[in-house]
N, C-alpha and C positions, 0 to 999 in steps of 0.2 A: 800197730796197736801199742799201747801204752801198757807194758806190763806184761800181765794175765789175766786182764777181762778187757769186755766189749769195750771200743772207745768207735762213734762215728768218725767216718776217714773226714769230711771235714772237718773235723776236731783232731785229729791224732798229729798233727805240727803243732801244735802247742799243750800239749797233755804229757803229763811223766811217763815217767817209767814204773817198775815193778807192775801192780797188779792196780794201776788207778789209785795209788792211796795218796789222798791229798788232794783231788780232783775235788773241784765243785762246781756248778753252775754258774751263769752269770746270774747276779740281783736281777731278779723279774721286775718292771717298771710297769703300771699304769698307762697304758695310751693317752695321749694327752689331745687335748684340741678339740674342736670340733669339727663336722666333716667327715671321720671315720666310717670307711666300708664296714657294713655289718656282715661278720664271718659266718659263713652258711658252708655245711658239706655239699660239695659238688662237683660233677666234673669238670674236666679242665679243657675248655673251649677250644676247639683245634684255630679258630678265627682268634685268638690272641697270640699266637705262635710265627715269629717270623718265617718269612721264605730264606730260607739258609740257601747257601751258595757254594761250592767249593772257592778259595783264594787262588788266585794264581797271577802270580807277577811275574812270573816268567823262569822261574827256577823248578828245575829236576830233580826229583831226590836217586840217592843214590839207592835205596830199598822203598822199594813201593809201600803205600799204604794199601787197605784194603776198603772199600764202602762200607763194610762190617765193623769199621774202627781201630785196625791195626794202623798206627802212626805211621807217616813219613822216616823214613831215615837219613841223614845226611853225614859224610864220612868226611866231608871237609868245608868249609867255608867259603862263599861267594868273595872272589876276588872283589868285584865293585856291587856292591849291593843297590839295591833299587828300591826308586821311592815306592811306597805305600798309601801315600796321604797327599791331597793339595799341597802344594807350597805355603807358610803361615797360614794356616784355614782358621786360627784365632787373633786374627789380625785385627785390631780395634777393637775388641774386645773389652771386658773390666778384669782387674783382678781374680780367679775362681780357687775357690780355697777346698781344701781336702785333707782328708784324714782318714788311716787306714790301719790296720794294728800291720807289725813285720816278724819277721822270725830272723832277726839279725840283728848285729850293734844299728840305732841309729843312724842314718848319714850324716856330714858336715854340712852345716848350713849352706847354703846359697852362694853368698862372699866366698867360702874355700873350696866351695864344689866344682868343678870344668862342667862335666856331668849332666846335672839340674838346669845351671846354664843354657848349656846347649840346646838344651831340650826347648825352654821357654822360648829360647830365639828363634828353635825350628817351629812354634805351635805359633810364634805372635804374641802372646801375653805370659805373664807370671804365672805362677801354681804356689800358693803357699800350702806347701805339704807340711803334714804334722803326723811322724811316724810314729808308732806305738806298740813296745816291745808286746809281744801275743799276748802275756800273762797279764800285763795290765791294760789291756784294751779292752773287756767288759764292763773294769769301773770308771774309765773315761766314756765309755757311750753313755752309759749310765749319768755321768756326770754331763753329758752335752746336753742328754734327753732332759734332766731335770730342769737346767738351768734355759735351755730353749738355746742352742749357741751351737747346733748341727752346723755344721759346713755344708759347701756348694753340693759335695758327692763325697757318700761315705761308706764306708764297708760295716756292712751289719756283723755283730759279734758271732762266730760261730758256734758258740756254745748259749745262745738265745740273748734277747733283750729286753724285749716288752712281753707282756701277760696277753695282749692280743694285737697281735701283729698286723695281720691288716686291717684293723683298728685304723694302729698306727699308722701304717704305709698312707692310708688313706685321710688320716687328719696332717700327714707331716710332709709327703711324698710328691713328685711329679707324678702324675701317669700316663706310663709310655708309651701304652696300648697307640695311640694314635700317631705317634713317633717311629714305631718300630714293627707293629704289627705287621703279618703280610707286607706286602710287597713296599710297605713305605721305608724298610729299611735297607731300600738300593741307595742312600743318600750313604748309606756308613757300611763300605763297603767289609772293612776285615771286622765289624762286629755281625755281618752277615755271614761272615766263615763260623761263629759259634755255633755247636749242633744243637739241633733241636731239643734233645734231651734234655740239654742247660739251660732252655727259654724256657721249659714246662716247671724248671723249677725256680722261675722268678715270675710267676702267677700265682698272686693273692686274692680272693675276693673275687674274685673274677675278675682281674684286670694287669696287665701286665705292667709289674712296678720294680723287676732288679735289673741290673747286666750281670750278668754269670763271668765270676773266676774261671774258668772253664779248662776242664783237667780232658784225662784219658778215658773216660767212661766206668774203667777199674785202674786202682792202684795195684794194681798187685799183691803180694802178701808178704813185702817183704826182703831181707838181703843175706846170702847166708856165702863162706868163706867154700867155694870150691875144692880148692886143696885140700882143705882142714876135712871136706865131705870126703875126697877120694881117698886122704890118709886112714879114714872109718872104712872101706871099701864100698863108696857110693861115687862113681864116678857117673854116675845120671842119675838124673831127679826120679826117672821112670822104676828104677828101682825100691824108690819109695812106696809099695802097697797098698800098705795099709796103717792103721792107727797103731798097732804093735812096732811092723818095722820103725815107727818114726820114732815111738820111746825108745828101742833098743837103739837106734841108730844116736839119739840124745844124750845115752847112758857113753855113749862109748866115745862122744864127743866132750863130754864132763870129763876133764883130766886136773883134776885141784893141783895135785903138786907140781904142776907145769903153769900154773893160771890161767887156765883154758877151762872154760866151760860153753854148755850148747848153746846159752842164751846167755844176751847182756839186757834184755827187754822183749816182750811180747812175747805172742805163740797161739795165743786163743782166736785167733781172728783167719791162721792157718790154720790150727784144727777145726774151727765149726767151715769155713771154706769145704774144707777137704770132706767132711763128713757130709755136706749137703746141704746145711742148715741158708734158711733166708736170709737174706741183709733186712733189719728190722721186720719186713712183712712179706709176705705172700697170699695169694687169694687164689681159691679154687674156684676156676672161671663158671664150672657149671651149677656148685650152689651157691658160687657169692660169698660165701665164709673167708674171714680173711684170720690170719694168724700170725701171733708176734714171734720173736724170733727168741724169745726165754723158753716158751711155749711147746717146742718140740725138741724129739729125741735127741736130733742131730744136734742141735747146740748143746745140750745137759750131756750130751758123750764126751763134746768140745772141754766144758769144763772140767769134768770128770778127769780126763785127759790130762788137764792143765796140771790140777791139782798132784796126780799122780808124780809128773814131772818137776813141781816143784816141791813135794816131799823126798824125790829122789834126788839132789839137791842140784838143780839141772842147770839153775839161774846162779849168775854170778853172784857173790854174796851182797847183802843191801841194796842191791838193783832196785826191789820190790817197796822197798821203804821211800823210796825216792819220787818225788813231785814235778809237776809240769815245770816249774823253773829250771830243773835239772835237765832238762831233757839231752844238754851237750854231754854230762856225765854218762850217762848209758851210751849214745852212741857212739863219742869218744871211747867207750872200749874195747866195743864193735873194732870202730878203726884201729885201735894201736895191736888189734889181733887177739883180745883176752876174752871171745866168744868166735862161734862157729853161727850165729845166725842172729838177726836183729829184725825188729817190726816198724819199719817208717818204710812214708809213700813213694813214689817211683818219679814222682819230681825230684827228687835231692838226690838221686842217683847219679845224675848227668851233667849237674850243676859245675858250672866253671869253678872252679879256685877249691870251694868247699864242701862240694859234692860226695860223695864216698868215693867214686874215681878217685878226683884229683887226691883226697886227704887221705887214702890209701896208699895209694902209688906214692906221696912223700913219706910216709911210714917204712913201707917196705914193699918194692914192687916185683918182691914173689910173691904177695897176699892175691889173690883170683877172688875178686869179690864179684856173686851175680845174681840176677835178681830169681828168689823164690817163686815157684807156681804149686797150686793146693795137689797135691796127692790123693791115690787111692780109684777107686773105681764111682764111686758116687761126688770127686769132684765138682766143685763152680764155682764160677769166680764172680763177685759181687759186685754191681754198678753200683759202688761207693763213688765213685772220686768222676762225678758229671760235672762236677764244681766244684771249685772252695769253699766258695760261698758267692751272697751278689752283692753288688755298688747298689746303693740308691739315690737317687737326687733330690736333693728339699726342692718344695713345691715353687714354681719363679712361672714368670712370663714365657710364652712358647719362648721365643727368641733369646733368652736365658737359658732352656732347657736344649734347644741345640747345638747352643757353643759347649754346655757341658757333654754330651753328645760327642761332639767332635773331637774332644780329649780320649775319651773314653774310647772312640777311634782311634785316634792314634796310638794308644796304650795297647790296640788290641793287634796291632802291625805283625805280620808276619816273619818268619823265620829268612834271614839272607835280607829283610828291608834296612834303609838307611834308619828308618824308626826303633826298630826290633835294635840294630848292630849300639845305637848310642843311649838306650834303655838299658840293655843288657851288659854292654860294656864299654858305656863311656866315651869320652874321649880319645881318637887314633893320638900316639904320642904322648898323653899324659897317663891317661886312663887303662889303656890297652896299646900293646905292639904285635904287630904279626909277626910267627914263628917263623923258622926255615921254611913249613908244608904251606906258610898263608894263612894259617889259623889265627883270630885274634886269641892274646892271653894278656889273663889280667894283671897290669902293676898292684904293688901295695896301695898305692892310690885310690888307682881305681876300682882294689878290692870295696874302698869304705864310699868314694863318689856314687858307684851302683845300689847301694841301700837305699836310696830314694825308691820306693815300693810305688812306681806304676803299674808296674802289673797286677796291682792290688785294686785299682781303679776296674780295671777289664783285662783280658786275655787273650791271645790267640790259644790252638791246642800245643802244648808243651812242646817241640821238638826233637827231636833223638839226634843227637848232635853232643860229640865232646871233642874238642878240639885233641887230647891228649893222647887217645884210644879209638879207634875206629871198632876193635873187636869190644868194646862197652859196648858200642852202637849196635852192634849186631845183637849181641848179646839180649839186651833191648829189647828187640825190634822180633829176636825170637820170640822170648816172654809172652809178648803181645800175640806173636802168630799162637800159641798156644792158651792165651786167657780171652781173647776174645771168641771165639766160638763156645767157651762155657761159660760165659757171663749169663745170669741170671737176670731178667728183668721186673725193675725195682716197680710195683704196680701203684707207691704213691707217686710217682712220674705225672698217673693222668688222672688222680684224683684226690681232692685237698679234703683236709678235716682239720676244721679251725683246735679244737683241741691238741690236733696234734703239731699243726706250725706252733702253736704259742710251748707245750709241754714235753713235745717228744725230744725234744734235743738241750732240754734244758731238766726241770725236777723228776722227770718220769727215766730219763736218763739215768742222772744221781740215783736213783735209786738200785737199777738195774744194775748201775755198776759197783757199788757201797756191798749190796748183798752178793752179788758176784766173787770180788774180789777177797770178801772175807773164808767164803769157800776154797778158792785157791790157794791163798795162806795158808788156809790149816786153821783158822779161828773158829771156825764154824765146821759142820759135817755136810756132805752132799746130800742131807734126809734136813737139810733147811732149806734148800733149792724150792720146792712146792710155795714154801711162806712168803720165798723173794718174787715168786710170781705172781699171788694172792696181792703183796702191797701194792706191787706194780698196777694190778689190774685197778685195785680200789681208787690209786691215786690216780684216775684217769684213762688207766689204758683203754679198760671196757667202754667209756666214752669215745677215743678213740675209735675202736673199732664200730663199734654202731654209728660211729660218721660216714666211717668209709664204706662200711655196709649202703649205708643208707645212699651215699654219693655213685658209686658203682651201681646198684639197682636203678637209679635214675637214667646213670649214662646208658643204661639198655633200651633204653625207651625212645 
């Protein structure tokens, strides 16, 4: 979470710090073209949804996954990795160009890359990639959209782009429905490993038009310093009760004349977690009523919460002032030790070279950094993080749309593949060397050749795997044995409301978090709460909801 209020976990990689201030929306754009699906509430066709598949190339993990979504774990590195893909499967191909925002420096062009290279000579053709730091990737889509100048396959802005989306998808888009649907997507084998969860959310219109970024089902809630918790006398999270123990335990973690406080960003996303509250929505199956997630107790305690803790002065100072460009500032403090807990997703935990591991352990590797799970006895953990977000493909010739297809496969390569190892890191020898244990670790090189963002293209499920830490990995792989059985299921999953793809993630957002955040601050009193709910509803939410009302009463039929 960014701050002290609500931030969508597909949004919360490129969102500041403090309380959301300085966040805004992407520019809403006008669907353009002609041809656009006209967007109707409705359920979500289980006949659009691929036959997902478990991957297996032949590697074991060393911690089991669970069918429930507890990840794979892996405690070391395939000595000879295996292929994933055809040999060149875009061989004779044309050119296919792409563009994707990243959360990292840009990479070196082509000419100074091993990397990028590599990769083109394994696929058969070129990829003119055009990466695009997070923060200015809504006003390059914006600018693509206007000017008509999308690339082959592009990643939709996660913070919204057009006013009606599948509109858009549908005047601008391939549709993959006939590509990918059931069982036609044995052709793309590791885009069959994506779960179904992440297909439900690249169905527009009735038609299936993304590939899914494809995460862990829940982020988690976060990262908080071990040590620093047992020097408070919390040597387990289970000691955590309730909403009292966790201010007291904040208070005692706030130590100013040392530069230590409890937070260097976030908190509100583990308190409404903990307290019980919905990810956006919930529906009560037997009258059908669905309800936002401003809307009840359990989030309005969440903030109340927040507030409490940021007038007890819990956040490091100017954290709260600080905007989505900064986002290195807050967790750069996290790491150099000058907080006991921080709000980012459970991908950057494990991450080679810049991960909180690795950039920890070069700080000081007595810091015990692990990942948070929500507190208290009403407990849950929220199916935020099914995706990043999805790719989509401008509209072309079938035979155009399965060579872009077949990229998007290989991007989506498996953990230990020869695809996955020269994605992830490069070049063996320039890019990356393997350690004493076999592990690859990355050059300064190869730190900046890996920024080429295919993984932005498509996804396998993230890994558990750190070359440096095997106890990270567990550590991990615990988290998950304890957040996946309270994960909460998200019920816009299986059914769409055109107001709310085009608004909820974009000005209906801004609003919720504008009013939010000024509560937490202190600019406002908790007896303004009710009005931030009222704008919310007016600018649409209750539209909203009479969709999904309306689309769930259907799907019973």
């Amino acid at each position: 979470m960014s701050g002290s209020t609500f931030i969508n976990r597909r949004t919360l990689f490129r969102w500041g710090a403090g309380v959301g201030l300085g966040v805004a929306a992407a520019p809403l754009l006008a669907a353009c073209g002609d041809g656009g699906t006209t967007a109707k509430a409705e359920a979500k066709s289980a006949s659009l949804i691929p036959r997902t598949t478990v991957r297996n190339i032949g590697l074991k993990p060393d911690l089991a996954g669970t069918a429930a979504g507890v990840p794979q774990g892996y405690l070391s590195y395939p000595a000879k990795p295996l292929r994933a893909t055809r040999p060149t499967p875009l061989k004779g191909a044309k050119k296919i160009t792409a563009t994707t925002e990243t959360f990292t420096t840009p990479p070196p062009a082509r000419e100074e890359n091993a990397a990028w290279r590599a990769v083109e000579e394994m696929l058969g053709t070129e990829v003119d990639f055009t990466a695009v730091p997070a923060d200015d990737y809504p006003a390059k889509f914006s600018t693509m959209v206007a000017s008509d100048s999308l690339p082959d396959i592009f990643m939709y802005p996660e913070t919204g782009g057009v006013d009606d989306l599948p509109g858009f998808l549908g005047a601008t888009c391939a549709d993959l429905t006939p590509h990918l649907a059931g069982d036609a997507i044995k052709d793309y084998p590791n885009l069959a490993a994506i779960p179904e969860q992440a297909w439900r959310q690249a169905i527009f219109g009735g038609k299936l038009y993304g590939i899914p970024i494809t995460r862990y089902g829940t982020t988690g809630a976060g990262f908080y310093r071990h040590d620093l918790f047992a020097r408070a006398g919390v040597t387990s999270l289970d000691q955590i009760t309730d909403m009292d123990r966790f201010v007291e335990l904040a208070k005692e973690l706030t130590r100013p004349k040392e530069n230590q406080y409890a937070f260097s960003a976030g908190v509100t996303t583990l308190l409404a977690e903990s307290a019980g509250a919905p990810y956006f929505w919930s529906m009560d199956p037997t009258s059908g009523k669905w309800t936002y997630q401003l809307e009840t107790d359990a989030y309005r305690l969440a903030v109340e919460t927040a507030a409490k803790l940021y007038k007890a002065g819990c956040f490091y100072p100017g954290t709260v002032q600080m905007v989505g460009a900064q986002k290195a500032e807050y967790t750069n403090l996290f790491k150099s030790g000058k907080a006991a807990y921080v709000y980012d997703g459970m991908p950057a935990f494990l991450q080679p070279g810049t991960g909180y591991v690795d950039a920890m352990a070069a700080v000081d590797p007595s810091f015990d950094v692990r990942p948070m799970t929500p507190f208290g006895k009403d407990a849950v953990a929220w199916m935020d993080n099914v995706a990043l977000q999805n790719t989509h493909i401008r509209k072309a010739d079938d035979k155009r749309v399965k060579e872009i297809l077949a990229l998007a496969d290989f991007a989506a390569s498996p953990f230990g593949s020869v695809e996955y190892t020269l994605i992830y890191y490069g070049v063996e020898g320039v890019d990356h060397k393997r350690d004493t244990k076999g592990n690859p670790s990355l050059t300064k090189q190869g730190i900046q050749d890996i920024a080429v963002p295919w993984n932005k293209l498509a996804s396998p499920v993230p890994p558990l795997f750190n070359a440096a830490s095997a106890d990270a990995v567990r550590h991990v792989h615990d988290a998950y044995t304890r957040l996946i059985p309270m994960m909460q299921h998200d019920p816009t999953q299986e059914y769409a409301s055109p107001t709310w793809d085009s608004k909820g993630n974009g000005s209906l957002l801004t609003i919720h978090q504008d009013g939010i955040k000024d509560i937490v601050a202190g600019r406002k009193p908790i007896s303004s709460y009710d009005a931030v709910v009222r704008k919310w509803r007016d600018a649409g939410g209750d539209t909203c909801r009479a969709e999904f009302e309306q689309a769930s009463q259907k799907g019973k039929k």
